[in-house]
Structures are given as C-alpha cells and as structure tokens.
N, C-alpha and C positions, 0 to 999 in steps of 0.2 A: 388712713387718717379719718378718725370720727370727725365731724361738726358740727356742734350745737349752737345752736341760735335760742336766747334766750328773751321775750317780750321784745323783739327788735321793731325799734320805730325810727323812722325816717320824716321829719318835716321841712319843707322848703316854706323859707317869708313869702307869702304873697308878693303882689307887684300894687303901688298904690296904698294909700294911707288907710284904706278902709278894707281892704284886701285880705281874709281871711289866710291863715298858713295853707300849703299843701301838703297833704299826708301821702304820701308814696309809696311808703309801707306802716302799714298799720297791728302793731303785735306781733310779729311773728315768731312763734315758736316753734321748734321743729328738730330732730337730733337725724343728722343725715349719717348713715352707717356707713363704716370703713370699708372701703372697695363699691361702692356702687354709681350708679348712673341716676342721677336724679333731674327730671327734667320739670322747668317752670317752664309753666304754662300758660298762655292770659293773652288776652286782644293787647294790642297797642295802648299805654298808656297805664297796666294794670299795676305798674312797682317792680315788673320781673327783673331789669335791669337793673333796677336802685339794688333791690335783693343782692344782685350779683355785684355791684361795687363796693357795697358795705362790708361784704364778707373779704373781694382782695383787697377791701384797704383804702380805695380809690376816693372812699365817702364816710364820712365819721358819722357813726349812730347818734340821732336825736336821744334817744334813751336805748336801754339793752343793753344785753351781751354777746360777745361772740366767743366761743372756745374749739380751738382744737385740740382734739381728745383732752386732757387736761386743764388744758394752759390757755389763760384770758389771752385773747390776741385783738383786742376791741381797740384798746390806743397803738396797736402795734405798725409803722409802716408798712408799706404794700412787699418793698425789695426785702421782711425780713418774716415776712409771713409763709414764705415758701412757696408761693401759689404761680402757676401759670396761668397766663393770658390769654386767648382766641379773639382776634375781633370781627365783628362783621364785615369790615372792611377794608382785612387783611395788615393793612399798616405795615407793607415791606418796603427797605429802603432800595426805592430803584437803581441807587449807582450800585449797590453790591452784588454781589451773584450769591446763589442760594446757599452755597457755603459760608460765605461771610454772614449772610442776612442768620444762619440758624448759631452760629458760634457767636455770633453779636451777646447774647446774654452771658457767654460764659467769658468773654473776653472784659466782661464788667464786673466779675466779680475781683474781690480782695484777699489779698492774706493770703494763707493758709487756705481757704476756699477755692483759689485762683487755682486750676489745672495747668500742669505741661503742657506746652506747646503738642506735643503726640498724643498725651491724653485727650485735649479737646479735639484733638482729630478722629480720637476712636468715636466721643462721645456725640461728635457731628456726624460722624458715616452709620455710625448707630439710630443715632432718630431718623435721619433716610430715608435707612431701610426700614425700618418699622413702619414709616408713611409712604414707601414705593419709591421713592423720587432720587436714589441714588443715581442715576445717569442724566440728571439734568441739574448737578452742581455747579456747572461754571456757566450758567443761563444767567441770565439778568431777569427779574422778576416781570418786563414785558414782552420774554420772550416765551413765556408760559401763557397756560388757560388759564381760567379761572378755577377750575378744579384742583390744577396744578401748584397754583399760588397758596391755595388756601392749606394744602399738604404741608409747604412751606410754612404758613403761619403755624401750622399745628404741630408741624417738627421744633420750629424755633423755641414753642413751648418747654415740650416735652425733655430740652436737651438736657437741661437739669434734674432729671427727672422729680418735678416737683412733688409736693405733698399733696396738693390739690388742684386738679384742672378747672378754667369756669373756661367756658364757652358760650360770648353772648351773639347769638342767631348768627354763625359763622357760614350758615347755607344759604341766607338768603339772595347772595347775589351768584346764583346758579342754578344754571334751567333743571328746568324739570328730574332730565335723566342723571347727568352729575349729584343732581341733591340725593336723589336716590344712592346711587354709587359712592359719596362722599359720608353718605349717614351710617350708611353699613360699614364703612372702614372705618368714622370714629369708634361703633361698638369692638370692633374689634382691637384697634389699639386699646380701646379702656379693658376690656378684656384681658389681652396679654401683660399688660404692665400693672393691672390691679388699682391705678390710681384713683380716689377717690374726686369723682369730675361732677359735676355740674352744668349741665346745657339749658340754657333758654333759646325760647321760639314762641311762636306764635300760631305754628304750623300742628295742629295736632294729630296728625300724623305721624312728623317725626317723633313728635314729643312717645305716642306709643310705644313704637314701632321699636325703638332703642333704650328705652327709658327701664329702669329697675322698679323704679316710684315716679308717680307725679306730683305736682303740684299747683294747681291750678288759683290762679289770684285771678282777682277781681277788684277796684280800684282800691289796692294797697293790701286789699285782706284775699286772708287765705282761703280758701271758699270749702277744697277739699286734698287730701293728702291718700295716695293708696298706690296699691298696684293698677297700672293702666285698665288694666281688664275690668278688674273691679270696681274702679270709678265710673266704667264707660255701663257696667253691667247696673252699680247700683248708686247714681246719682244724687246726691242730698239734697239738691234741689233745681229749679226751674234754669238758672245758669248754666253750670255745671250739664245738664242734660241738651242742652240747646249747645253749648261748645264742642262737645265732643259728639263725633261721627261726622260719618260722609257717606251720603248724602247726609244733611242733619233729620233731627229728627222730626215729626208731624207733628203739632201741636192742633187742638180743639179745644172750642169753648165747650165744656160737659158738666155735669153734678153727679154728684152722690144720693141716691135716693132707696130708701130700704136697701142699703147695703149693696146696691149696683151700681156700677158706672154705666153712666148714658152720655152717648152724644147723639144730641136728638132724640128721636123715639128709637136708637137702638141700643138695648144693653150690650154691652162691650167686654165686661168682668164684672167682678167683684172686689169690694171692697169691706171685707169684716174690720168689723167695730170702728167704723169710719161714719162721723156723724152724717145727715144729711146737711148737704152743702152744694153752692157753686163750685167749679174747681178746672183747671185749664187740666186734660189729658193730652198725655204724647206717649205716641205709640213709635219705634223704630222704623227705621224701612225696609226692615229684617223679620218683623213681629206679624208683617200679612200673610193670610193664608188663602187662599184662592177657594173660595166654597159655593157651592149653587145656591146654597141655602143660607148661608154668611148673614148674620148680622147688620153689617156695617156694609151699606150701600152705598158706592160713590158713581160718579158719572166720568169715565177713561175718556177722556182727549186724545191721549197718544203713547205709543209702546215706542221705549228705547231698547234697544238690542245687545247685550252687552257682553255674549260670549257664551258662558255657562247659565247667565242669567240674565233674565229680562226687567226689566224696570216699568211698571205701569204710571205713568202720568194721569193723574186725576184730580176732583175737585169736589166739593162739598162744603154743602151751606155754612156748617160749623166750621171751617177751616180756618184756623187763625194762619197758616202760610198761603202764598200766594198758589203754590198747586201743592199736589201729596204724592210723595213719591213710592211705591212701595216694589218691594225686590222682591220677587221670587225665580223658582228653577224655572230654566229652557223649558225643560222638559214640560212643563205646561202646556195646555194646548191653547194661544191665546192671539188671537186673531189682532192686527192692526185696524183703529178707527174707534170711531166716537161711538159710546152707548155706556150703559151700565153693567157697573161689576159688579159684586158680594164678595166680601170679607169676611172670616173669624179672625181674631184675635190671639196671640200667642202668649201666654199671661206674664210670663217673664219678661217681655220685650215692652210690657205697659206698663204705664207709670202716670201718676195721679201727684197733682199740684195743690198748694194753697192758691186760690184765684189772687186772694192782696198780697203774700209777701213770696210768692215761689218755692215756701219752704213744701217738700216732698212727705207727701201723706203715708 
C-alpha cells in the first residue's frame, strides 16, 4: 500500500484569548512506498505522533490530503481505513487472555467481512506465530513481560492483516535489551508480511537500525527525508547533524577563511567556493585520526575503553559541547591521563554550518 501525504497540516486552538494556534504538523509532503518501513523521527514534541494520527484517522487534517495508492482516505474513518494500530502502551484488555485480546478486532468486524468462527482461529494462531507467542495464549496479559505483551499488541494488529501498520514508540516501555530484541522482530515481521508500516520514536537508533527511509521533523516540519545512512552521512543542516549519532556529534565555533576551515589557529579542511565567514563546525566522533603532527590540538582528560575501540575524552577552547568525544581503533597506542592530543581530520566525517540559521554549507 503506497501513501501519499499531500501539504498535510495539522493545527490545535491555542489555550487563552490571545493564544496563538499550534502547528503540529506543518506541510507535509511525502509519498511513502508500498512495502517499506518508514521511520519518524524527532525529539518529543516534534508532530511525529500527530503524523501518525492523522494518517490512521484518529485526527482530522487542518488542511491536505491523504491517499492510499489511489483513493482520498482524508475524511475517511479510522475502522475503514484498513490500518493497524501499536501503541505505546500496549492497551490490552487485562480480563482477556492473549487469544481473546488478538481476535478482539476480528470479532468486531461485520457482514460479510466477519470470519468463521475456525477461520478467526486460523487467523489468531497465525499472528502468534508470526510474533512467537503461540504457547502463551491462554495467559492473561499480567501474566507476561513486557516484551511479551507488546508481541501481543502487535499480533492484535496484524490479525487482519491490515494495509498499513503505524507503530507509535511501541518500545519505549522496554529495557534496554528487549528493545533491541523486540526491534529486530518488528523488521522481520514487516519483512515477511510486506506490509507497508510506519514506526515512530524518538530513539535514533532504532529509527536506523530498522528503518527503509527516515524522516526526521522538527516542530511540525520535515527537516530531512532519506535513507538512514545518508541522512546520518549528509545532513542538511545543524539539527539534523546534532540528532543523529551516538555519541553525537562535536560541534565548534570556526570560520571560513581563504577557502579553509579553522577552528582556532588550526586548519581542519577545506572549504571550496565557500565565502569567508563565521560558521559552527562538527566534526563526527568517527572523523579523528590520531596524528603526531594533526592539526587540531585538544587537551585528553580521559580514555573510555570500549572494546575494539577506544574513545578519547577531551576538550578545547572552541568547543561548543561540554567535552569532545572522538573514537578511534584499540589498536592505537594510547596511554590513559591528562595531556595533549593531535588530530587530522577525515573530510567526509566534517561538516560546516551557517553560524545564524544552521543551514549546511
């Protein structure tokens, strides 16, 4: 199932007589391709969820359109839209057991749409197993994890197997290693079933890690739209570059002068036909190169240790973060304790800002 989003805008009335509207989502355009995994992305607060309401229905567009593959579904109710539901918060009903809690949607529908009694039994033991949890059907939903439950919400989805999945931040309430384990098994069920889903988070990582395309908003507006890699590789600008990565990335106060980038008295690259200017630089914490002779002098505070690779803690005058992280191999020979480093630069890993609007040089 394609989806097109056409200028979709979302506004809530302020609160108060003098209360400006609130714009939640601002324009969005965007045609999401049949079978893929698209993941919104954005701090708390950016419209990702509005996104995700307006499309199953939940919330009526201020202006715009919405279509699947053909057909306006903009005034359309949520129950005839086709769409599955995930929520954060799982929303099973605790007197039912897992069986009941996943046939609940198909025990709702009508007509001719209404399955056999056998049939919704294949169609329930089918989403199951598709989500693993076939031996813990006759549980009550606190008789499971939290891992457990949320299989449960995503089989309850699936039993129809809808046209469209939205999944809004359905791992948030899951430590660490389940979110891991539970992300990898939504890629895979969106995999074998093809459906075209939708995951928001705030987590960018997940958002990666599983993701076909991103989509990253920023209060109500779209900021950037690509493949993960290539958002993370070539950011449009100061936001977008600051969101994505982990550790994030180093920023400095630097200029453009005779076509060089400086921070401080050290040139760092180059910048062709890039005026002279102020301009905030960030450099990845993948982008240092451990040199005697390096350029770019900081003052190491402390080595983290991290396996295959080590992470120098350091700091410098220009730092616009509070320390600078930078990764390089084990395999280096690099001693624990305070003194000075040198840096080269890896050119692809730098990236050069407008200092007033963050747009990317």
């Amino acid at each position: 199932m394609k989806i097109v989003l056409k200028n979709l805008t979302k506004k809530f009335p302020g609160r108060g007589r003098k209360a400006k509207d609130v714009i939640a989502v601002n324009n969005f355009d965007f045609e999401i391709p049949d079978g893929k995994l698209i993941g919104l992305l954005g701090p708390s607060g950016c419209g990702k969820s509005t996104a995700l309401n307006l499309i199953c229905g939940l919330l009526k567009p201020t202006e715009g359109k919405i279509f699947f593959d053909e057909t306006d579904v903009t005034d359309l109710p949520p129950e005839n839209r086709g769409v599955g539901m995930v929520f954060q918060n799982y929303a099973l009903y605790p007197h039912l057991t897992v069986r009941q809690n996943i046939r609940f949607p198909l025990e709702n529908l009508k007509g001719a749409e209404r399955p056999s009694k056998e049939e919704m039994e294949k169609k329930v033991l089918f989403a199951a197993k598709l989500v693993q949890i076939e031996e813990y059907m006759d549980r009550k939903p606190k008789e499971l994890s939290g891992g457990q439950q949320q299989r449960v919400a995503i089989a309850r989805a699936l039993v129809k197997m809808p046209r469209v999945l939205l999944m809004d931040e359905p791992l948030s309430n899951l430590d660490a290693r389940l979110r891991l384990q539970t992300r990898e098994e939504i890629r895979r069920i969106q995999k074998e079933t093809g459906i075209t889903t939708i995951f928001v988070t705030h987590d960018q990582d997940e958002a990666m890690s599983i993701s076909d395309m991103i989509v990253v908003m920023e209060a109500g507006v779209v900021q950037q739209i690509g493949r993960p890699q290539d958002v993370y590789d070539e950011p449009v600008n100061l936001f977008v570059a600051k969101f994505l990565g982990t550790p994030p990335i180093n920023l400095f106060r630097g200029e453009v002068r005779n076509q060089e980038i400086r921070i401080g008295d050290s040139v760092v690259g180059r910048a062709q036909g890039v005026a002279d200017q102020e301009v905030t630089v960030g450099i990845r914490p993948e982008g240092f190169l451990l040199q005697e002779d390096g350029p770019l002098a900081v003052n190491m505070t402390a080595l983290e240790v991290m396996g295959r690779d080590v992470s120098i803690v350091s700091t410098h005058k220009e730092s616009l973060n509070p320390v600078i992280r930078s990764i390089i191999s084990a395999e280096n020979n690099v001693r624990a304790g305070a003194g000075p480093v040198r840096f080269a630069v890896k050119p692809n890993k730098l990236f050069i800002f407008r200092k007033d609007t963050g747009e990317r040089l």
